[in-house]
N, C-alpha and C positions, 0 to 999 in steps of 0.2 A: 812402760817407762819407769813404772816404782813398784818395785816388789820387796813386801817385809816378810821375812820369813823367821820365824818364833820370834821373834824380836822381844827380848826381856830384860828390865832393870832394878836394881835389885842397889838401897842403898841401906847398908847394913841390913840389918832385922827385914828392914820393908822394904816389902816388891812394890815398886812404883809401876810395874808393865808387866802383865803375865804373857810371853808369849804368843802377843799379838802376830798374825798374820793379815798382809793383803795385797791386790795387785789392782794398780790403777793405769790406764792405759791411756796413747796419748785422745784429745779430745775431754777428756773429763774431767770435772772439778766435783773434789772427794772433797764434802760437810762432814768436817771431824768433830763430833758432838759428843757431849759427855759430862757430867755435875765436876765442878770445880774439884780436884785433887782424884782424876778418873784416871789419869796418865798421859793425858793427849799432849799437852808441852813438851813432856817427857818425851813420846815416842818422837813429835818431830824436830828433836832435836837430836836422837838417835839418829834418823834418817838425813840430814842437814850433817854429820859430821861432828857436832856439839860435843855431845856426851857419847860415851864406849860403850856400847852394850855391854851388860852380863855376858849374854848367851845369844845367840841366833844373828843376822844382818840385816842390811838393806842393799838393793838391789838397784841403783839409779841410772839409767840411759844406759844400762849393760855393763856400769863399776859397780864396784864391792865397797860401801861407805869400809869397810875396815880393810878392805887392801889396798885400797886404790883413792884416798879419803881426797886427795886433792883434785883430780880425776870429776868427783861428784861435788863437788862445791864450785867445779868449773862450768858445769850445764845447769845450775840449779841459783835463783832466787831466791833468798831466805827472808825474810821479815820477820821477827820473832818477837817474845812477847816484850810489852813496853816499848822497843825501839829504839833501842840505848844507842843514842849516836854522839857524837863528838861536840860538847855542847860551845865550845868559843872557835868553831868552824861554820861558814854561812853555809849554806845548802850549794850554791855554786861550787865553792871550794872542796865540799863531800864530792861532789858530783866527777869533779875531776881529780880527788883521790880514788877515788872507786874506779874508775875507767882506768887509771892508771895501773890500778892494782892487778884491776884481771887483764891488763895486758892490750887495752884497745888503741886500735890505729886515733891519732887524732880528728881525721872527718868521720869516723863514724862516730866516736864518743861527744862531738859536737854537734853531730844531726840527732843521736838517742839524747841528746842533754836537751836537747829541742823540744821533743814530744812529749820527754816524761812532765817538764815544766810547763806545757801548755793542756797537757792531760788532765794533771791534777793540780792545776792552778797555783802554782807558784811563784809565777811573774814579781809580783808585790812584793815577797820577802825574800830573794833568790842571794842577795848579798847582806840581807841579815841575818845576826847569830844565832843561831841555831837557839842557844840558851834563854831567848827571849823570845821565842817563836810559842804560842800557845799550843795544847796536847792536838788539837784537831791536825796543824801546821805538821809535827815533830811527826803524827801519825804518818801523814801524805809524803815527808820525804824521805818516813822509812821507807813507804812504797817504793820510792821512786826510785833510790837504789837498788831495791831490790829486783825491779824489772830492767835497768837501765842497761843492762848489758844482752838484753832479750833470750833470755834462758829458756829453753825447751821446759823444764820444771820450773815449778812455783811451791814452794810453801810459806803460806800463811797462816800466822794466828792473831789472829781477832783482827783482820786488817782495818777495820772500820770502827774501831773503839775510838772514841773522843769527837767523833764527824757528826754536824748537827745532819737534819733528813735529805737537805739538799745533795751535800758533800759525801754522804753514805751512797744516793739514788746515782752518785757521778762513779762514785769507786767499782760502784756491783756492774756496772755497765762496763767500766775499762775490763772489771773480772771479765766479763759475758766475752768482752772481743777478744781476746788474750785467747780464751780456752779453744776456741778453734786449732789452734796449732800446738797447741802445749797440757803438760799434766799438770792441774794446780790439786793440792790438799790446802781445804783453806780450812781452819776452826773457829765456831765462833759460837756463840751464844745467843744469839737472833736468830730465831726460828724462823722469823719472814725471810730473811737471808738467805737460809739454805731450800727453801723452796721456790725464789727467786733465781739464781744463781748458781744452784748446785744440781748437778747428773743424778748424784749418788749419796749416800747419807750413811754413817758410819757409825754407830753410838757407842761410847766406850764407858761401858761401868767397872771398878775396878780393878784396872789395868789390862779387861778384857775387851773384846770387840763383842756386842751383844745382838747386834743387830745392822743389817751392812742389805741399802734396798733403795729405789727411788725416793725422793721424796714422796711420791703421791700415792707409792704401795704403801711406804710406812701410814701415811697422815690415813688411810685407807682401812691400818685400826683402830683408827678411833672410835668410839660406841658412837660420835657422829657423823659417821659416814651416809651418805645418803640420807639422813634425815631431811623432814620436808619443814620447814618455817612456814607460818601460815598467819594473816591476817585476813578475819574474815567475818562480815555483819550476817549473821544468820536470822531467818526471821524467829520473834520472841515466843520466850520459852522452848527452843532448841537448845539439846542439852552436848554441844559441839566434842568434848573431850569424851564420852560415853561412843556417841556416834564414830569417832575417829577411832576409838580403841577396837571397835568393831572388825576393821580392815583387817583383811588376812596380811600379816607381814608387821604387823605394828607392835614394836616391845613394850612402849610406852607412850604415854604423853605429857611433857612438860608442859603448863602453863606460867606465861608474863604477865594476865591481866585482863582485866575488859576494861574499855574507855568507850563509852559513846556509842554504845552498843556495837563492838567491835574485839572480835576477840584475837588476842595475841595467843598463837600456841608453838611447838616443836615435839613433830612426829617422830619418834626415833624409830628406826628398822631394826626389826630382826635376823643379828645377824652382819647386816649392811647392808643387804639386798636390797633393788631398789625399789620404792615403793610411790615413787611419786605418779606413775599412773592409775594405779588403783585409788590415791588420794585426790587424783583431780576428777575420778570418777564420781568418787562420793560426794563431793562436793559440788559437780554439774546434777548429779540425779536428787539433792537437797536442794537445787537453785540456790547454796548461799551466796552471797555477793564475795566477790574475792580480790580483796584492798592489796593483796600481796602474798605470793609464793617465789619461795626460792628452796634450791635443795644443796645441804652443805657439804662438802668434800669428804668433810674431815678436820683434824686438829691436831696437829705434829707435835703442839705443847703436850696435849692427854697422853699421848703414845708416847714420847719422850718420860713425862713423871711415871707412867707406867712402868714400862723397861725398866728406866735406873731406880725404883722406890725402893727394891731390894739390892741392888747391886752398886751405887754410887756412893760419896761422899759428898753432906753435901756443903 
């Protein structure tokens, strides 16, 4: 459904996108991630039609964003950044500018003018101005243009910027049901987001793509992958963090503390391999008491600051 091919921008002196490439297909929602001034704006606005590339294209529902630029803004959804919309027009009156724009029959632009308003809650302010609408509000009827004519593509950036947890947990859900049938690239800055929400995960450090994988292969390098968290009353004078270093497979051991004769620790593997069997051996053939184990993924943050520490702006 999107294919970028070198895709590079170049304004004066500075390359804003080093000939990026990628392809995303229909079903998936592509987490374009990356430290603020990585390119990711930039490129999806390349692909949206926005800006010209330097060098190389995009590839949208089988147009050429440079040959065929109307063609790709016709199957495609854009919500970009801020949300610059027309500030002394109600969201109603957007609503039926925009359908009018791309062309839609009036029952259908009156049944999508239905959904997107009941979706993402607009009821309340549908014939107030826009201009008076607070950033959460201004956020949701960028969305809602932006779906409203039910686009085969979707791109997004930062669609949930301004939304308190409620209004975010409602937006990543309309995302989730949307991507069944459609290619979204969304970007965004919440790392819970893209582990929520996202197929695929795309990191861009200086206008390059550095890393392009699951969510849960990336969060999967993290040095805590697999680690085992441990809360555990051992009987007195057991010396718990000696004993755990023990284990074949254990890089380290972090400690939080003792309280009440209970000790808090975090087994890190070597590696990532997984170790919480050999840890729950050691600790049945100890008899310690065991207030709490659990084993952690991983951390998409670590693996994110890792990647871009050399290659991002930040």
């Amino acid at each position: 459904m999107i294919e970028l091919q070198a895709l590079r921008k170049e304004f004066g002196s500075f390359v804003a996108v080093q000939g990026i490439s990628l392809k995303i297909d229909k079903g998936e929602v592509l987490g374009f991630l990356g430290p603020n001034g990585a390119g990711k704006s930039t490129t999806m606005k390349m692909v949206a039609g926005f800006l010209t590339p330097t060098s190389g294209t995009a590839i949208v529902a089988g147009h050429d964003v440079l040959k065929d630029p109307l063609a790709v803004k016709t199957v495609m959804g854009y919500l970009p950044e801020g949300a610059p919309l027309y500030p002394d027009m109600t969201p109603e009156g957007l609503f039926k500018f925009v359908a009018q724009a791309r062309g839609m029959a009036s029952d259908v632009a009156s049944k999508r003018t239905g959904f997107v308003v009941d979706r993402l809650q607009l009821a309340s302010v549908i014939r107030q101005p826009i201009e008076t609408l607070s950033k959460g509000f201004k956020r949701r009827v960028g969305l809602a243009q932006a779906i409203l004519h039910d686009p085969p593509v979707l791109i997004l950036d930062e669609p949930t910027d301004g939304l308190d947890p409620n209004q975010k947990h409602q937006v990543r859900g309309l995302i989730q049901d949307m991507a069944k049938d459609k290619c979204i690239i969304l970007s965004t800055h919440i790392l819970e987001e893209v582990e929520s929400v996202c197929t695929r995960a795309a990191i861009v450090a200086r206008g390059r793509v550095v890393a392009d994988e699951t969510p849960a292969k990336l969060a999967s390098r993290s040095k805590l992958h697999n680690a085992v968290c441990l809360k555990v009353r051992p009987p007195q004078g057991v010396m718990v963090f000696d004993e755990l270093r023990k284990v074949a497979g254990v890089a380290e051991v972090e400690g939080n503390g003792t309280e009440d004769g209970i000790v808090t620790c975090r087994v890190i593997a070597k590696g990532g391999k997984s170790i919480v069997g050999d840890v729950s051996q050691l600790v049945r053939n100890k008899a310690w008491e065991v207030k709490e184990m659990t084993v952690e993924s991983g951390r998409l943050d670590d693996v994110f600051r890792d990647i871009t520490a050399a290659g991002g702006v930040a």
